[in-house]
ROTOR-801368 format. One record per residue: residue in three letters; x, y, z of N, C-alpha, C in turn. Coordinates in pm, whole numbers, padded with zeros to 5 digits, always signed. Atoms other than C-alpha are relative to their C-alpha. Layout:
N
ALAXYZXYZXYZ
...
END
This chain:
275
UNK-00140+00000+00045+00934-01123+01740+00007-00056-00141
UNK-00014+00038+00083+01014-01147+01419+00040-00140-00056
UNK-00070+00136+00039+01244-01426+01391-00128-00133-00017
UNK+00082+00125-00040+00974-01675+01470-00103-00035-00105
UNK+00153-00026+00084+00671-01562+01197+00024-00129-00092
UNK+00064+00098+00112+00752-01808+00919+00046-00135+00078
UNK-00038+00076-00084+00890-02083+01170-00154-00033+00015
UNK+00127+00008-00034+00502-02041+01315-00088-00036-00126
UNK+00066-00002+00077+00362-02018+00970+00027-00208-00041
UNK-00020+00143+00026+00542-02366+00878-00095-00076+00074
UNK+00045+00054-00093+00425-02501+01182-00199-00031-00037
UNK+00120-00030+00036+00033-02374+01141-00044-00046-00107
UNK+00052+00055+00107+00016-02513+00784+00012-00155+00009
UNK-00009+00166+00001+00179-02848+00868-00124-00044+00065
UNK+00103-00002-00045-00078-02849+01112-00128-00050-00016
UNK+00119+00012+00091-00398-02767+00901-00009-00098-00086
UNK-00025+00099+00115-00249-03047+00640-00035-00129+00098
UNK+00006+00108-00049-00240-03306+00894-00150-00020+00055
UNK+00127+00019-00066-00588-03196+01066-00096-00052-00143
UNK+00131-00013+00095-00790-03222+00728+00062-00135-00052
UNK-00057+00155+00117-00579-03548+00575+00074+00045-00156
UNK-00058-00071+00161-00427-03325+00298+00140-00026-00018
UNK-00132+00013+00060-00085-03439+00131+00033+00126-00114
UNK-00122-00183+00081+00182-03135-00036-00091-00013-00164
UNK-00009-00008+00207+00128-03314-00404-00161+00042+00000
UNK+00131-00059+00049-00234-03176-00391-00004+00094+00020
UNK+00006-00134+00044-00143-02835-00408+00091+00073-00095
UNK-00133-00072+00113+00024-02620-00691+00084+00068+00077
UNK-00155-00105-00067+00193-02372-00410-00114+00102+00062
UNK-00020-00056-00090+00201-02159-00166-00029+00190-00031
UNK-00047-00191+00006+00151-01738-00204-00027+00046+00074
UNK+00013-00101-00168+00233-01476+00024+00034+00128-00061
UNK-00027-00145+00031+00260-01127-00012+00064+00108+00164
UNK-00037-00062-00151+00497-00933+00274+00051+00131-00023
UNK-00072-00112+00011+00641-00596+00341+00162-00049-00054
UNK-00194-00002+00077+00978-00532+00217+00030+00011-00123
UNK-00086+00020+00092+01207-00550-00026+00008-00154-00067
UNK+00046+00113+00031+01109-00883-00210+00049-00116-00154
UNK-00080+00052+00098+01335-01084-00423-00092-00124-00087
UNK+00066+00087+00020+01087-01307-00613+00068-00115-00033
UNK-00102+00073-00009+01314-01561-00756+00071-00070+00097
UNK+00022+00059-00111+01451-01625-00464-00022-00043+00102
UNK+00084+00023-00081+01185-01605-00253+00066+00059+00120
UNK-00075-00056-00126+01406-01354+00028-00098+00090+00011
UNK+00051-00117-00041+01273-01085+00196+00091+00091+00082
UNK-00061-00088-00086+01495-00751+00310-00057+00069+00044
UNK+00056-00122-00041+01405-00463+00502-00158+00014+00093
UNK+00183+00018-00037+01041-00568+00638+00003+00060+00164
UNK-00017-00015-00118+01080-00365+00930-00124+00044+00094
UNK+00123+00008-00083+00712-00344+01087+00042-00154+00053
UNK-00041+00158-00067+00816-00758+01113+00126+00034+00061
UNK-00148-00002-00073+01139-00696+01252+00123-00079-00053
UNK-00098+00048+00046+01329-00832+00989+00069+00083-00134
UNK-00124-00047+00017+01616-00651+00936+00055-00071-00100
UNK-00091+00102+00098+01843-00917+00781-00057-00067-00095
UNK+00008+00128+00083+01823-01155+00464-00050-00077+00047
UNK+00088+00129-00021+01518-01379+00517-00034-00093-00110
UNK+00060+00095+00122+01529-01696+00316-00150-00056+00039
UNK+00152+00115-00013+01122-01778+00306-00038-00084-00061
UNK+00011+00106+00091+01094-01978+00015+00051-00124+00056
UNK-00072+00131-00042+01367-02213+00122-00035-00064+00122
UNK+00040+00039-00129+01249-02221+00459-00164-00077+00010
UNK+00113+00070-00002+00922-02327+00395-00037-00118-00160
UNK-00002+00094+00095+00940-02537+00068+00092-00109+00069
UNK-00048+00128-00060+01243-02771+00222-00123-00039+00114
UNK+00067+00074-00080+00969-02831+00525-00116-00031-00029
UNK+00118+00068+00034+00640-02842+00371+00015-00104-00170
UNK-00023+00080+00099+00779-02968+00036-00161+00022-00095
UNK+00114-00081+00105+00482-02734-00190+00060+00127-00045
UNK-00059-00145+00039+00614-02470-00402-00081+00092+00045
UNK+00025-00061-00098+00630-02174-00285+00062+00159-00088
UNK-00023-00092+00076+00590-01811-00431-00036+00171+00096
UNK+00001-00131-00094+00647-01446-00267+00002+00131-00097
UNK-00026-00132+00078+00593-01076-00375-00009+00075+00082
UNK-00050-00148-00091+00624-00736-00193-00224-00033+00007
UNK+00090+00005-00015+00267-00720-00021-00137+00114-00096
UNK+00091-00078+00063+00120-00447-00177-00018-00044-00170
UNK-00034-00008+00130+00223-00543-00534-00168-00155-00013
UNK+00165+00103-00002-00046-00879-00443-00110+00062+00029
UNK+00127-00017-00071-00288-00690-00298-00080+00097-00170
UNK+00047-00040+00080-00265-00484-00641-00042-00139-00133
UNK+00049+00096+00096-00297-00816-00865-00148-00101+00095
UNK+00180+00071-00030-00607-00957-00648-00108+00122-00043
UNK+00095-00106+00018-00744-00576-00715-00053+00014-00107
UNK+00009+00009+00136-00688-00607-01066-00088-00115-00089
UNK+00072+00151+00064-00817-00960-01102-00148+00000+00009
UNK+00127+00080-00057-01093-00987-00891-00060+00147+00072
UNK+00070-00117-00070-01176-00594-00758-00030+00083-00099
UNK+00041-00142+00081-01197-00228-00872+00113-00058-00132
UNK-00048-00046+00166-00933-00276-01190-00094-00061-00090
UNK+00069+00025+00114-01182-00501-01377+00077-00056-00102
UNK-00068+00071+00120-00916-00671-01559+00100+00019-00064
UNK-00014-00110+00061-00802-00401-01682+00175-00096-00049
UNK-00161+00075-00004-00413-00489-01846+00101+00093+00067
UNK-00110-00153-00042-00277-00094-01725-00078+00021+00140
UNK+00051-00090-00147-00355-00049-01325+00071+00006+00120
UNK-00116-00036-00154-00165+00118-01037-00078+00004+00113
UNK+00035+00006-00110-00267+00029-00707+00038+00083+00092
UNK-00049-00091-00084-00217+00258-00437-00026-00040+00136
UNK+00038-00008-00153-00226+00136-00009+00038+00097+00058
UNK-00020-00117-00078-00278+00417+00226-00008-00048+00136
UNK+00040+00072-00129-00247+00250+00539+00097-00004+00120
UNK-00079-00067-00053+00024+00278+00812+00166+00048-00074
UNK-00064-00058+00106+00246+00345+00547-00045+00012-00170
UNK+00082-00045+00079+00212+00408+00207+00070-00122-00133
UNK-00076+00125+00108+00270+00119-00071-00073+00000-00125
UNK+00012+00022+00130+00201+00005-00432+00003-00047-00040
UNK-00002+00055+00126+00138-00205-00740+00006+00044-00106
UNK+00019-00071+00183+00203-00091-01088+00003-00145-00077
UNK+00030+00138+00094+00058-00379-01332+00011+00080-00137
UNK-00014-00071+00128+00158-00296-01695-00011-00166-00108
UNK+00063+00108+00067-00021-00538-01976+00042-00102+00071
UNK+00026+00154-00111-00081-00766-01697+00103-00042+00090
UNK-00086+00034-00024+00226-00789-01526+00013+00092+00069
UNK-00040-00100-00115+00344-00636-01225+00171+00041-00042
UNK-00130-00058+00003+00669-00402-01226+00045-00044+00100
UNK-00078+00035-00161+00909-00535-00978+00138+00066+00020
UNK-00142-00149-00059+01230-00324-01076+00116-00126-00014
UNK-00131+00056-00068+01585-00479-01066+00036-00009+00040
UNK-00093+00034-00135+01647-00422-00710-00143-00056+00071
UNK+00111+00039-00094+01285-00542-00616-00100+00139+00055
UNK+00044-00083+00014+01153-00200-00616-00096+00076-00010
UNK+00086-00063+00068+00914-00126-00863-00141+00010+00083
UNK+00112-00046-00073+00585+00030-00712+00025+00053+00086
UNK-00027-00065-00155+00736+00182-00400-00079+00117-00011
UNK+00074-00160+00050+00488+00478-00424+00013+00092+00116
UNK+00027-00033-00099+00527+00533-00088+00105+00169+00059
UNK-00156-00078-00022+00884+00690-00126+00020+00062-00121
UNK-00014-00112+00089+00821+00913-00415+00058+00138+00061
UNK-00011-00140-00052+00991+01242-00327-00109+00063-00038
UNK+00121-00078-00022+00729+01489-00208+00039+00162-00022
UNK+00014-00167-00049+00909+01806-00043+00161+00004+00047
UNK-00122+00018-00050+01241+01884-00027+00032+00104+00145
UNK-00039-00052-00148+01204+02096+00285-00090-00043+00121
UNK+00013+00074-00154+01116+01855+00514+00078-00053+00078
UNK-00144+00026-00083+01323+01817+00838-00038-00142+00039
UNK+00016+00086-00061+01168+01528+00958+00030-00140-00079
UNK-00055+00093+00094+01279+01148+00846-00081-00098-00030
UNK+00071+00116+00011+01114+00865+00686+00032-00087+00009
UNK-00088+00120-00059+01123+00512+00813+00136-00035-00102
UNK-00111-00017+00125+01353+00505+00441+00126+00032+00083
UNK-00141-00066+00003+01628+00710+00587+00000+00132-00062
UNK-00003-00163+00083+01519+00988+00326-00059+00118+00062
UNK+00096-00090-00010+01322+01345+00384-00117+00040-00131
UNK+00134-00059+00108+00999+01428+00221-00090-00148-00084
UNK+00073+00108+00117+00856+01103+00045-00165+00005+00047
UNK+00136+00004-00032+00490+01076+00026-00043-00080+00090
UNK-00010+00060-00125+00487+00821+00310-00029+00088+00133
UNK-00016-00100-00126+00557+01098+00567-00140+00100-00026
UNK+00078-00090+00044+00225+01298+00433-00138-00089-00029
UNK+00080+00060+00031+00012+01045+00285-00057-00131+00108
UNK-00001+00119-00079+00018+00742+00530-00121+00024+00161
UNK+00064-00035-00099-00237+00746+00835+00088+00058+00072
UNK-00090-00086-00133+00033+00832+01031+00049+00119-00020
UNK-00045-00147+00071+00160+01113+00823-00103+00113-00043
UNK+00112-00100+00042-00169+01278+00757-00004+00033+00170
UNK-00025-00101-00164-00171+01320+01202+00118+00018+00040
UNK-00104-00061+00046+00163+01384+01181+00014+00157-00081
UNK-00007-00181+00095+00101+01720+00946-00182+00041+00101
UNK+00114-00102-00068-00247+01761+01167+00105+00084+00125
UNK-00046-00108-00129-00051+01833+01522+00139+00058-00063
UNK-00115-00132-00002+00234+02041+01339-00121+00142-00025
UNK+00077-00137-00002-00089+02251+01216-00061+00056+00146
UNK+00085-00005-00132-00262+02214+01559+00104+00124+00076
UNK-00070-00088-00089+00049+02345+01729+00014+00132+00005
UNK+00048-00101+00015-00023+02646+01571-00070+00100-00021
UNK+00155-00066+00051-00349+02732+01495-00082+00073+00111
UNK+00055-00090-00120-00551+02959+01637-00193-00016+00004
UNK+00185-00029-00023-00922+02929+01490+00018-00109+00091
UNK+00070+00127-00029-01152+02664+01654-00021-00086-00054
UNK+00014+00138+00047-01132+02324+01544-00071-00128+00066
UNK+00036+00086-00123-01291+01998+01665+00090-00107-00004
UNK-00147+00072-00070-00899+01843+01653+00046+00018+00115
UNK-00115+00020-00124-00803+01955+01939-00074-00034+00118
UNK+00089+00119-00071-01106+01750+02088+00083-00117+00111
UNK-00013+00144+00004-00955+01449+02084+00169-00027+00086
UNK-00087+00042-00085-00699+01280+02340+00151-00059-00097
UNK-00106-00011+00083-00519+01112+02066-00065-00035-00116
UNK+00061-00061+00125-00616+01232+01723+00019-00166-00120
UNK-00012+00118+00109-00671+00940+01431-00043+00076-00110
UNK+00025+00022+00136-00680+00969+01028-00174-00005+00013
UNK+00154-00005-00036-01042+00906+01082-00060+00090+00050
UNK+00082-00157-00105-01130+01184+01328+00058+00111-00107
UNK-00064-00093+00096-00964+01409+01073-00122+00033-00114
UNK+00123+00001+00104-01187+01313+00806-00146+00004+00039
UNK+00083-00020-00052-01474+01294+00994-00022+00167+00022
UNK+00016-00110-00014-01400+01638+01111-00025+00141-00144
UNK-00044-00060+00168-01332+01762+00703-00151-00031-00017
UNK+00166+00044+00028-01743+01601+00680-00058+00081+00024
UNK+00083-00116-00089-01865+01813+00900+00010+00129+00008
UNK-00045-00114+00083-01690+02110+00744+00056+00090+00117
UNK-00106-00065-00072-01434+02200+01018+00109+00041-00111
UNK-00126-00044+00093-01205+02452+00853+00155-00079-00024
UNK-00146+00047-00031-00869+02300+00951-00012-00137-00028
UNK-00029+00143+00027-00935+01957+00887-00101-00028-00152
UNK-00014+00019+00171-01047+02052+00524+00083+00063-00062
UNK-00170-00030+00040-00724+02217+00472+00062-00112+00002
UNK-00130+00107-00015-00515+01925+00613-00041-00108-00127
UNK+00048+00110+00109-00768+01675+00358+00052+00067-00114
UNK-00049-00050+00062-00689+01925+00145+00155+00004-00096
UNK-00138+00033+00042-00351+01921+00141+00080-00103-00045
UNK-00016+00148+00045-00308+01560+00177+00007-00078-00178
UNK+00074+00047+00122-00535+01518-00174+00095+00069-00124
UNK-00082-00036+00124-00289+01756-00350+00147-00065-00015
UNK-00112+00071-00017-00007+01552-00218+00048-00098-00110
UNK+00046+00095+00062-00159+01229-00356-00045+00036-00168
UNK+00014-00097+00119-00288+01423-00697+00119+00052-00069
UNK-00157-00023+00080+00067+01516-00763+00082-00103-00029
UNK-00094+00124+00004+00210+01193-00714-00081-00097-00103
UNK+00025+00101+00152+00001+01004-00924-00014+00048-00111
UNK-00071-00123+00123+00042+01292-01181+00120-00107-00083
UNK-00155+00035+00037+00369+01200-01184-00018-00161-00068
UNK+00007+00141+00018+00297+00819-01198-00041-00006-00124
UNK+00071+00018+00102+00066+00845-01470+00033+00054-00129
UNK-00061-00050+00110+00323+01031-01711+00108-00122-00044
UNK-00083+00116+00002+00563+00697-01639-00086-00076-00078
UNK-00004+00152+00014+00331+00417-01647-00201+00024-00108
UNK+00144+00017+00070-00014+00564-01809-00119-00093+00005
UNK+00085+00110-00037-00271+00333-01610-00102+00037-00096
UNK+00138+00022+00024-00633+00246-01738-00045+00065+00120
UNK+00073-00042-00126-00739+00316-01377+00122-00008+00164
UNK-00068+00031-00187-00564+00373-01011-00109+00012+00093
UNK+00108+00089-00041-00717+00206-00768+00047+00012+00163
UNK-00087-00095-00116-00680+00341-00399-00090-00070+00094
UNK+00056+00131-00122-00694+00075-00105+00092+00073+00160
UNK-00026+00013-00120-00611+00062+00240-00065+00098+00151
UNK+00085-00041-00065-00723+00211+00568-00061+00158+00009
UNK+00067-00168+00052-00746+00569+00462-00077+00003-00082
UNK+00065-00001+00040-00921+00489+00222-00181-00047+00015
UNK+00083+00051-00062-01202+00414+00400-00098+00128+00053
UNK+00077-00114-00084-01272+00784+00464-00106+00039-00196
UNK+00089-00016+00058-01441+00722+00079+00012+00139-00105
UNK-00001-00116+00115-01550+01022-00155+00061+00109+00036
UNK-00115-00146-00019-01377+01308+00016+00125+00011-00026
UNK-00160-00018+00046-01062+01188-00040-00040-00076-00154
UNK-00058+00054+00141-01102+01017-00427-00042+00064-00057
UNK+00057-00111+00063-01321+01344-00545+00111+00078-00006
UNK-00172-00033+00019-00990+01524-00394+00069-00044-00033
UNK-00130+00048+00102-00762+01340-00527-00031+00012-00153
UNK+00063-00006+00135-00957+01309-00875+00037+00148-00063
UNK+00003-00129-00056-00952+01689-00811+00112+00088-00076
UNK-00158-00035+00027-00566+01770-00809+00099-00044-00142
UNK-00078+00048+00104-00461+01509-01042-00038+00060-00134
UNK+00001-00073+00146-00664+01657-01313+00059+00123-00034
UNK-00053-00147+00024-00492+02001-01227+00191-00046-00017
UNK-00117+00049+00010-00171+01828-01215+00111-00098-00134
UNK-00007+00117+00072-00164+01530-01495+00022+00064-00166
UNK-00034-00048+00157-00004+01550-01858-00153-00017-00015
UNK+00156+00026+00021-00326+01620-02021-00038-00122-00089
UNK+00069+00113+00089-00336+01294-02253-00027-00110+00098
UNK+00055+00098-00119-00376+01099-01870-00091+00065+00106
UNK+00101-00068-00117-00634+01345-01713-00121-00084-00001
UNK+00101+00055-00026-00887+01078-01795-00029-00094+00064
UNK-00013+00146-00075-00735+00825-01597-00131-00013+00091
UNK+00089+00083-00107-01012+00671-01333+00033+00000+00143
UNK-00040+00023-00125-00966+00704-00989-00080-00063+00103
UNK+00076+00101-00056-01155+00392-00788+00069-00010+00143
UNK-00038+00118-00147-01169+00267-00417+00006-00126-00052
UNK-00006+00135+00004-01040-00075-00395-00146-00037+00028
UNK+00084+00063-00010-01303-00318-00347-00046-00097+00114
UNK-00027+00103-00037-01187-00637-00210+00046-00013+00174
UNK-00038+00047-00146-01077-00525+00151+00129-00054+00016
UNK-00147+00049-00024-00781-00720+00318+00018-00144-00121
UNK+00004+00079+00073-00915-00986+00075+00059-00014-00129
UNK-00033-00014+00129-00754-00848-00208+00162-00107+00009
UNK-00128+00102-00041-00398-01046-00081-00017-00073-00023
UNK+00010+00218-00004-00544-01355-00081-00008-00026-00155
UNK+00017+00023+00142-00684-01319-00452+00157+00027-00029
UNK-00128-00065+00106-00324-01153-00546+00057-00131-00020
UNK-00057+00060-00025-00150-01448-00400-00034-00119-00044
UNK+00052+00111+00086-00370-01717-00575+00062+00036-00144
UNK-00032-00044+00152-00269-01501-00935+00178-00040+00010
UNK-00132+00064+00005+00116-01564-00829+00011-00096-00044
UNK-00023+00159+00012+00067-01947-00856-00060-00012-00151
UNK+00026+00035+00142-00057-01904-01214+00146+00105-00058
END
């Protein structure tokens, strides 16, 4: 249940402080990186609805009045792109867009060193780029078509069983009891027709969208994390692929890298907050 997570988190740190002998004034602060809509300033969080929070969550306040250690928050992906940048694949870099592919689809855009955050808390949403305007189906958003619904583990088997439902060759999708992002790609390895179409398709998805990105924000390098990405060179050759058929040509040289760092990249992001 939602309500309870940073209640528990308080709890769990007071905890750890008291087991080791550690007092507040020996730390600079606190970083966290969460879904949502992420007011840095003042440390709220809207919309985080994998947590179940719906409403206006003050976290800052809630955990600075009780542990009494500042205390600093950003939209999760936007940390996971400043630990990537710091300490992974960007290399430093001052221009790099992060990309998570993981049960949804999220983002960092760092521009000379600095993350975009937008005026409503925004900036990076990559997830909810319009894709396709004739899609009936909805995204957790509210909208139709964003790259979320296409790109996201769930949205890449999501567009397998609409193909499944109609396909006729032989595939080794319709194997499987209940189909995963993984068995997909696996199956695209092994050079099943239909599940190097769907990679296929996916890669021109992704290839168009950071097209697009890369006429805005003109990275050094994008840098492509989370659990899809895990299926490796088939998808960042395809994607590499599209975008060059896609991309103003003065950003076809952009770089296209797997993250590095794993779930670890959060933790680094969330250390770079406190500086």
């Amino acid at each position: 249940e939602g309500g309870h997570i940073v209640e528990d988190m308080i709890e769990s740190i007071a905890h750890r402080l008291e087991m080791l002998g550690l007092d507040a004034s020996e730390f600079q602060g606190i970083g966290m990186g969460s879904p949502g809509v992420v007011d840095r300033e003042k440390g709220t969080v809207i919309g985080a609805y994998n947590l179940n929070w719906k409403t206006l969550q003050p976290v800052k306040e809630k955990i600075e009045s009780a542990l009494h250690i500042p205390f600093f928050i950003d939209n999760d992906a936007n940390v996971a792109a400043l630990g990537e940048r710091w300490k992974g694949a960007g290399e430093n870099q001052p221009d790099v867009v992060f990309m998570t592919l993981g049960t949804g689809v999220g983002g960092g855009i760092i521009v000379d060193g600095k993350i975009i955050a937008g005026s409503h808390g925004a900036g990076g949403e990559l997830g909810h780029i319009h894709m396709n305007d004739d899609e009936t189906d909805t995204c957790g958003c509210g909208n139709k078509g964003c790259l979320e619904q296409y790109a996201s583990a769930t949205g890449i088997v999501r567009m397998a069983k609409k193909q499944l439902a109609k396909e006729t060759r032989d595939t080794k999708l319709t194997a499987f009891e209940i189909l995963t992002a993984k068995d997909i790609f696996d199956a695209a390895k092994e050079g099943d027709e239909v599940a190097l179409e769907l990679v296929d398709g996916l890669c021109t998805m992704l290839g168009t969208a950071l097209a697009n990105v890369a006429a805005v924000a003109d990275p050094e390098i994008f840098v492509i994390g989370g659990g899809v990405s895990r299926a490796g060179d088939i998808l960042i050759k395809g994607i590499q692929k599209k975008f060059e058929e896609k991309a103003f040509h003065a950003c076809r040289a952009t770089g296209i890298s797997l993250a590095t760092l794993g779930n670890d990249a959060g933790m680094y992001g969330c250390v770079r907050l406190l500086f």
